[in-house]
C-alpha positions as CSV (number, residue, x, y, z in Angstrom):
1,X,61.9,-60.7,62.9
2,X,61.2,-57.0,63.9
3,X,57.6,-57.0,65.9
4,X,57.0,-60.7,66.6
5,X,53.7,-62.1,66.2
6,X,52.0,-63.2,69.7
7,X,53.1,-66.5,71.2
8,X,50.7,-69.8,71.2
9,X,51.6,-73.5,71.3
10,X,49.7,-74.7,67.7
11,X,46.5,-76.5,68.0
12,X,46.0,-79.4,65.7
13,X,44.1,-79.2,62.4
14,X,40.5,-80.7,62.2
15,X,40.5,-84.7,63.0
16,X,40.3,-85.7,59.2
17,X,43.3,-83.2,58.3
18,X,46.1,-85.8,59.6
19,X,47.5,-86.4,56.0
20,X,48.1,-82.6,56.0
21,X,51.3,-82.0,58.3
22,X,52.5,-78.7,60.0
23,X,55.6,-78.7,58.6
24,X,57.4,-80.8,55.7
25,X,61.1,-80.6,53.9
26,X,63.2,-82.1,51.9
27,X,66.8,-81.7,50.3
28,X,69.0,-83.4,48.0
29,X,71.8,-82.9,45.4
30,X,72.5,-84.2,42.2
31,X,75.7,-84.4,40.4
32,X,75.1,-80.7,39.2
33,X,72.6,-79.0,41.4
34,X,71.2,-79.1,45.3
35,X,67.5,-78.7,45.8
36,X,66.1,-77.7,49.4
37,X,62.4,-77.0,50.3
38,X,60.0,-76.6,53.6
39,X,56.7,-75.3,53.7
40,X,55.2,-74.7,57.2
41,X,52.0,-73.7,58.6
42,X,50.7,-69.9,59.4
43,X,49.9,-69.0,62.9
44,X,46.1,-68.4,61.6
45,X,45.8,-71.7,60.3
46,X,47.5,-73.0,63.4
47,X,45.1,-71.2,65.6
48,X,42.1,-71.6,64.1
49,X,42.8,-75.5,63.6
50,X,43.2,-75.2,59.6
51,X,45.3,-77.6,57.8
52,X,48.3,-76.3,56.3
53,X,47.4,-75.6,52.2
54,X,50.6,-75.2,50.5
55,X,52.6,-77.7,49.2
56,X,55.6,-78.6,47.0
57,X,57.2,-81.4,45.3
58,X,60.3,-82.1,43.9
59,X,62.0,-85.0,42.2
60,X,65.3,-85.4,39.8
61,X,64.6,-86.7,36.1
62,X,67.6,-89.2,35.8
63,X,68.6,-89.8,32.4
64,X,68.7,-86.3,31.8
65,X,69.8,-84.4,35.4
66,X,67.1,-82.1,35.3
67,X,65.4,-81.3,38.6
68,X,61.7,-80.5,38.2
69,X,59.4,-78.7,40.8
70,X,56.2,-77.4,41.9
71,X,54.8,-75.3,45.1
72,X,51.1,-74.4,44.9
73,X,48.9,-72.5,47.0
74,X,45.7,-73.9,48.0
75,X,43.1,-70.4,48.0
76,X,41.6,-70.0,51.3
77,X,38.0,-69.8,50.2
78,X,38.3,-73.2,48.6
79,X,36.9,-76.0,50.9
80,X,39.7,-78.3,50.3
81,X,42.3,-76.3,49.1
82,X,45.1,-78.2,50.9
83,X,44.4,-81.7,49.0
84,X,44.0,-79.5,45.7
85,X,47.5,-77.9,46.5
86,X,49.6,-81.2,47.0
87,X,47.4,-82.9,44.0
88,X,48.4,-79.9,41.4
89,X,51.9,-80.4,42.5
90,X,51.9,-84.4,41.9
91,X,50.2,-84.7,38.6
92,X,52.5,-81.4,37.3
93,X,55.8,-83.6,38.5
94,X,54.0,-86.3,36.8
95,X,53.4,-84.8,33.6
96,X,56.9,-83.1,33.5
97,X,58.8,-86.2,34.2
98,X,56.9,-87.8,31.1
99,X,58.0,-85.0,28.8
100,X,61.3,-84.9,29.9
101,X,61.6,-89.1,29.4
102,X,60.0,-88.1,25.7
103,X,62.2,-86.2,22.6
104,X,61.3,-82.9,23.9
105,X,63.7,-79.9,24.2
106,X,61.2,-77.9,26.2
107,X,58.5,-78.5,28.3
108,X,55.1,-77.8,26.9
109,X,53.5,-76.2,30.3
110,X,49.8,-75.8,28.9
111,X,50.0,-79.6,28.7
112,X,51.6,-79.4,32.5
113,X,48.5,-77.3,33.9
114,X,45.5,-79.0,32.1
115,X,47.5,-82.4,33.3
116,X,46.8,-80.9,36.9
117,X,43.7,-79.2,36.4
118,X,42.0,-82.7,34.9
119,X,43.4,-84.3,38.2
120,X,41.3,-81.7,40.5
121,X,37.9,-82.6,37.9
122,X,38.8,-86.3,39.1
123,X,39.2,-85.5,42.4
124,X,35.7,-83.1,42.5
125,X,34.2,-86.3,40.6
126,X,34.8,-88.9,43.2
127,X,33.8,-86.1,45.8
128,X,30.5,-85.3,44.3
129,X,29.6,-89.2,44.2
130,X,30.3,-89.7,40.4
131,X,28.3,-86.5,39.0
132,X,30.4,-84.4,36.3
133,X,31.7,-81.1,37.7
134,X,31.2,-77.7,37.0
135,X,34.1,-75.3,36.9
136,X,32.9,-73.4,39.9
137,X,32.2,-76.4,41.6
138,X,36.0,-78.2,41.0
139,X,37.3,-74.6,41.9
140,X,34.9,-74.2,45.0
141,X,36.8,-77.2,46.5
142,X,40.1,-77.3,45.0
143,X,41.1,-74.0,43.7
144,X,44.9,-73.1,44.0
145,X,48.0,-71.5,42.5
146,X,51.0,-73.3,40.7
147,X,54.4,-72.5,39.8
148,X,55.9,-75.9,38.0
149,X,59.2,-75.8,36.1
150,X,62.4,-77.8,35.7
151,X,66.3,-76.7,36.3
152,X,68.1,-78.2,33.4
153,X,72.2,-78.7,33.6
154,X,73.6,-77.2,30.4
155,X,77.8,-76.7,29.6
156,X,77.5,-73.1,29.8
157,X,75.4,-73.3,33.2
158,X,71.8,-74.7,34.4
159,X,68.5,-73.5,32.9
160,X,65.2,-72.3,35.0
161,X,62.0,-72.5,33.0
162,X,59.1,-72.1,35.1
163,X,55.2,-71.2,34.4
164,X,53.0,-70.1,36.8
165,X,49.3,-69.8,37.6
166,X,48.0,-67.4,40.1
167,X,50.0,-65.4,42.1
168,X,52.9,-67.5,44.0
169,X,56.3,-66.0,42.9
170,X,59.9,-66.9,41.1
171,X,62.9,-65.2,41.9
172,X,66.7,-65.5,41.0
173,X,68.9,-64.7,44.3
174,X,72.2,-63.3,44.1
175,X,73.9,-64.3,46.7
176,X,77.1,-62.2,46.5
177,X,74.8,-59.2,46.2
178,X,71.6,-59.8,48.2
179,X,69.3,-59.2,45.4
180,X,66.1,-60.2,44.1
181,X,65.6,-60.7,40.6
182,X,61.8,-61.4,40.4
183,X,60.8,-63.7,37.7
184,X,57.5,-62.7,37.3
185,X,55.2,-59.7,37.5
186,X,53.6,-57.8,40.6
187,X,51.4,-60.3,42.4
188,X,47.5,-59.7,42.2
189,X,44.3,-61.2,44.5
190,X,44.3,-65.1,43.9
191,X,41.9,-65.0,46.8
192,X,39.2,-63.3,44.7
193,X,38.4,-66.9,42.4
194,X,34.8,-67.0,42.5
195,X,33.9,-63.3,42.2
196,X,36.6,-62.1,39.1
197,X,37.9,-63.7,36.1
198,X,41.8,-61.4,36.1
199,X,43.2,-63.7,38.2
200,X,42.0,-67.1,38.2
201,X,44.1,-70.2,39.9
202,X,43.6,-73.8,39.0
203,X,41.7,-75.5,37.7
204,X,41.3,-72.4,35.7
205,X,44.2,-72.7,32.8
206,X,44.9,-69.4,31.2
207,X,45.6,-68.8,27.6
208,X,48.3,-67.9,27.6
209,X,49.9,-69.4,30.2
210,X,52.2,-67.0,31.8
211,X,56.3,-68.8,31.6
212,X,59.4,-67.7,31.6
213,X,63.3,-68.6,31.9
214,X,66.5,-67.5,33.4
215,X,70.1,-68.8,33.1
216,X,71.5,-69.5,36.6
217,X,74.6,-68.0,36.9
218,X,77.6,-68.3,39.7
219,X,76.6,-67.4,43.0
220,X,72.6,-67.2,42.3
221,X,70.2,-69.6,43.7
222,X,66.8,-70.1,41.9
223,X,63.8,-69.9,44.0
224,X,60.0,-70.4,44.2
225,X,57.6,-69.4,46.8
226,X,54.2,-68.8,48.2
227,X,52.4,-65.1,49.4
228,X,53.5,-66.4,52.7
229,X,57.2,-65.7,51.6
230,X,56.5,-63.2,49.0
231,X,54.9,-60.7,51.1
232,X,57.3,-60.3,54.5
233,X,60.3,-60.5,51.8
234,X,58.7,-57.7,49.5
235,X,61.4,-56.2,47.0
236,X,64.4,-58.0,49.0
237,X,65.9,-54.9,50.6
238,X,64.8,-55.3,54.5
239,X,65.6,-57.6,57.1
240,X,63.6,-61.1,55.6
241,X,65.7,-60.9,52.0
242,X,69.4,-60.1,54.3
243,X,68.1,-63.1,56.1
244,X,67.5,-65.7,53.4
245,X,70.2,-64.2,51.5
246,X,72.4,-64.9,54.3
247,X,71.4,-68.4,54.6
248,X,70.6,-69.3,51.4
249,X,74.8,-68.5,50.2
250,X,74.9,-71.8,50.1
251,X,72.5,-75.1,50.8
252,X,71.4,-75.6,54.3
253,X,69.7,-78.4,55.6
254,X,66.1,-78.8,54.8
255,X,65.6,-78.6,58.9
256,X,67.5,-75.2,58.6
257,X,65.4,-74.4,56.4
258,X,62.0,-74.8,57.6
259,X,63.2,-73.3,60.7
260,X,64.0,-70.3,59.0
261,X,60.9,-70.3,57.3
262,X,58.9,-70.3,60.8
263,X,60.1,-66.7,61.4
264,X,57.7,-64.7,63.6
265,X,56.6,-61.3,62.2
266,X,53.8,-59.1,63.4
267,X,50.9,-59.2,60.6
268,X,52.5,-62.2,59.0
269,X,50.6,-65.1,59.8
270,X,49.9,-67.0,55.9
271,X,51.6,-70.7,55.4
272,X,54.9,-70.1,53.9
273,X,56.7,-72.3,51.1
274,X,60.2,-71.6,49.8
275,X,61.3,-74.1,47.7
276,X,65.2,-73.1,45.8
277,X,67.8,-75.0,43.6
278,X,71.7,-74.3,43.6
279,X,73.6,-75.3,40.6
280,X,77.0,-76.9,42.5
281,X,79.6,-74.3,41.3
282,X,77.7,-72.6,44.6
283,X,76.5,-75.7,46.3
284,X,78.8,-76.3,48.9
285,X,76.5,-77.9,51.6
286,X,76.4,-77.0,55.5
């Protein structure tokens, strides 16, 4: 993709990292919407033998059709980042799954993120031998971003409603059109955890939570994605946006999509997570 990065056959992530792959996908399609998602590794992380630290999870709440999802970012200068990534995105599904199942017309994210946030005090616990956490200490081994939401199937068309916390993004695609319809602000520094309080990740949980919704209309495609994503596609408008937008008209297979994902691009080397959902009126699998 333009200036490629250089060339190097991965070397493998520290001994104890094995649970942690280099590349994971998965796709799917309900009665009313398709769901796709791959997150792969950064050449810096596969140079410098460092696990992959974004995840995502999806799953389908069956009695009511919604699809719920969440891709976090594990922050670099967290020691264990990558376990704190795919545990904020299991115990959101967990939590969301259990609101849907209750008489809820909306999901009550603040529940969502302190759901996730307890499970990374848990997991600092047992780490620290059974001695209560601090804060800094949960977020010195765990810290990372989350976007969790659900795609719910509605007569007049499929609603998104998505929170976030940190900096990982939310767009609307349209495909006919090419464009980008970010769902949140400008991203800021989730890197900087320890040393500022404007943008905290996990296991901070802000108040307010930052959340929105969009109505999904013919021919768009809802997606989620890391800073690995978010920064090569920028506002949509150069090659990386004609390229997804290309092959995101319509569902590809998860495989397609990881390989896409594993573009090279010079200066580009972060783990990359794209995660989108198709309501079926456009979902017309390849």
């Amino acid at each position: 993709m333009g200036v490629p990065g250089p060339e190097f056959e991965a070397r493998p992530p520290g001994q104890y990292d094995f649970d942690f792959p280099d590349t994971e996908c998965d796709g799917w399609s309900t009665p009313s919407l398709s769901l796709r998602f791959a997150s792969v590794r950064g050449a810096k992380h596969r140079y410098y033998r460092q696990p992959r630290q974004d995840a995502a999870r999806a799953a389908v709440h069956e009695s009511t059709g919604s699809v719920v999802f969440a891709v976090a970012d594990g922050v670099s200068s967290a020691a264990n980042s990558e376990l704190g990534a795919v545990e904020a995105c299991r115990a959101s599904i967990e939590m969301m799954l259990h609101q849907l199942s209750g008489d809820q017309d909306k999901l009550v994210f603040p529940e969502v993120a302190r759901h996730a946030a307890e499970r990374l005090r848990e997991l600092a616990r047992w780490r620290l031998n059974g001695k209560e956490p601090q804060p800094s200490e949960v977020a010195g081994l765990y810290a990372t971003t989350l976007v969790a939401g659900a795609v719910h199937v509605h007569p007049s068309g499929p609603v998104a409603e998505i929170c976030r916390i940190g900096d990982s993004g939310a767009w609307v695609l349209d495909s006919p059109s090419g464009r980008y319809q970010p769902l949140f602000g400008p991203k800021t520094d989730s890197e900087a955890l320890v040393v500022s309080n404007e943008v905290t990740p996990l296991p901070h949980v802000p108040d307010p939570l930052e959340h929105t919704s969009a109505r999904l209309d013919s021919g768009q495609v809802l997606l989620i994605g890391t800073d690995g994503f978010e920064d090569p596609l920028g506002d949509g408008d150069g090659q990386v946006g004609s390229l997804f937008a290309r092959h995101l008209a319509a569902p590809p297979p998860a495989l397609w999509l990881a390989h896409l994902l594993d573009f090279s691009r010079e200066t580009f080397d972060d783990d990359r997570t794209l995660l989108a959902v198709w309501p079926h009126s456009t979902a017309e699998s390849r």
